[in-house]
C-alpha positions as CSV (number, residue, x, y, z in Angstrom):
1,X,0.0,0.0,0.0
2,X,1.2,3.5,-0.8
3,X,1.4,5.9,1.7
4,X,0.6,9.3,1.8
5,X,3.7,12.0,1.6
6,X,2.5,15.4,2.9
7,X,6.0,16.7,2.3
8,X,5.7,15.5,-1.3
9,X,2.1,17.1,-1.5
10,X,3.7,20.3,-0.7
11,X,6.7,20.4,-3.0
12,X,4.2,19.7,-5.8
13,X,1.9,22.5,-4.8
14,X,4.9,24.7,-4.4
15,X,6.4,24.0,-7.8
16,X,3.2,24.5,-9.4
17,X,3.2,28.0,-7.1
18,X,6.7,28.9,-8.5
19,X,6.2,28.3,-12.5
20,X,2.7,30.1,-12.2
21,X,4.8,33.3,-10.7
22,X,7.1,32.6,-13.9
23,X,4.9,32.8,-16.1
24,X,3.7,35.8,-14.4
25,X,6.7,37.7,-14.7
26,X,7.5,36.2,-18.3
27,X,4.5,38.1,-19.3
28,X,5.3,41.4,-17.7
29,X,8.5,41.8,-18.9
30,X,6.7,41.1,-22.6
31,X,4.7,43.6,-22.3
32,X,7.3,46.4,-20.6
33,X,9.4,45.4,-23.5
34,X,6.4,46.4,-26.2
35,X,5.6,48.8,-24.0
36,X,9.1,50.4,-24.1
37,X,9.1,49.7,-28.2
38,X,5.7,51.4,-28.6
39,X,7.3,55.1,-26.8
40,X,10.5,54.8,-28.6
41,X,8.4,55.0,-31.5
42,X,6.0,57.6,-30.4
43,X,9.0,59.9,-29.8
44,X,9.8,58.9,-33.8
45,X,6.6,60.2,-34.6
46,X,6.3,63.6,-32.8
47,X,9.6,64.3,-34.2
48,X,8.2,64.2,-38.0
49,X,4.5,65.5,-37.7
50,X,4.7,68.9,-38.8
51,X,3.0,71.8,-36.6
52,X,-0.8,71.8,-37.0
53,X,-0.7,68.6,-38.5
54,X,-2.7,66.2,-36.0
55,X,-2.9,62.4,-35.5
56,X,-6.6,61.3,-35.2
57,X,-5.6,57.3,-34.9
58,X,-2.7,55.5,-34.7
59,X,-2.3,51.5,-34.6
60,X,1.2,49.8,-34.3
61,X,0.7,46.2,-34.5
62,X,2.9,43.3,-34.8
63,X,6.5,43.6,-37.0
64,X,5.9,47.2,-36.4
65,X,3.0,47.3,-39.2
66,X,1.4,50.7,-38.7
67,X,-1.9,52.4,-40.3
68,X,-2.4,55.7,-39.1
69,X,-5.4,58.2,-39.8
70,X,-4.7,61.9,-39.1
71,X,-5.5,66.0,-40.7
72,X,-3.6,68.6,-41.9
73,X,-4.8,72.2,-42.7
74,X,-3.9,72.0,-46.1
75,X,-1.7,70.1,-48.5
76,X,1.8,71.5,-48.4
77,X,1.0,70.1,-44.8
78,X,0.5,66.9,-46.0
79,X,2.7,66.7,-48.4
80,X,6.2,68.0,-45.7
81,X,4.3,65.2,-43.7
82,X,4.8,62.2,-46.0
83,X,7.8,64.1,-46.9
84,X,9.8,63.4,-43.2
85,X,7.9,59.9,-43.1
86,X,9.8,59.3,-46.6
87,X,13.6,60.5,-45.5
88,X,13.3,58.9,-42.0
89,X,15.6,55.6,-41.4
90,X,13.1,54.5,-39.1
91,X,10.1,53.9,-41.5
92,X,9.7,51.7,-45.0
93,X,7.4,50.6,-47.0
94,X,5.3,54.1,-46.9
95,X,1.5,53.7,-48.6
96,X,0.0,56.9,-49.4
97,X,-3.4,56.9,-51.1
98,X,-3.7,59.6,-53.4
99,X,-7.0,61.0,-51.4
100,X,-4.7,62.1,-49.3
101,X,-4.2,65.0,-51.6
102,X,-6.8,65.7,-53.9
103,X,-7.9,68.5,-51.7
104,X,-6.5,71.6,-51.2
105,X,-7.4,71.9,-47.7
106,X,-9.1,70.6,-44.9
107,X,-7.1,67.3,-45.4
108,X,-8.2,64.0,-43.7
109,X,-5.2,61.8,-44.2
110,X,-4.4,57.5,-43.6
111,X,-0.9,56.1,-44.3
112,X,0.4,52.7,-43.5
113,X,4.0,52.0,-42.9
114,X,6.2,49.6,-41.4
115,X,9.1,50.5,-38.5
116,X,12.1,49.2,-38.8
């Protein structure tokens, strides 16, 4: 007959405590690290939106595929815009749909992109 171990039946339950708090902080550290890519790349951004241009929507997903919606007064506005998107080292792959400029003015803009 087996018998009953209680200090067996508390090394299980405490292994199962101990990979349940590594998987705990497995996931936080994933999403500080995203968390810390998603800023660096904010700061990208607010260095190449021109003054009065505005950002409505922005979503960065995965492989740092990004769509983002946004207006600009007119479009010389725009156009310095996609301009600095264009010449920074940080962005490729720039899609610009040419609504984006048939307009004059009053300019409701979306672009998708992919950071580096």
């Amino acid at each position: 007959a087996e018998r009953f171990d209680p200090a067996l039946s508390q090394f299980y339950a405490l292994r199962g405590e101990i990979e349940n708090a590594n998987n705990m902080i497995e996931r936080a550290i994933s999403f500080f690290q995203k968390e810390r890519l998603f800023n660096e790349r904010i700061k990208i951004l607010e260095k190449l939106v021109p003054q009065g241009v505005r950002l409505i929507d922005l979503t960065i997903g995965g492989a740092g595929n990004t769509l983002m919606v946004g207006v600009a007064p007119t479009r010389d506005h725009f156009l310095l815009f996609e301009s600095n998107l264009k010449k920074s080292e940080a962005i490729t792959q720039l899609k610009s749909p040419s609504e984006n400029i048939l307009k004059p003015e009053k300019i409701r803009f979306s672009l998708q992109f992919v950071f580096k």
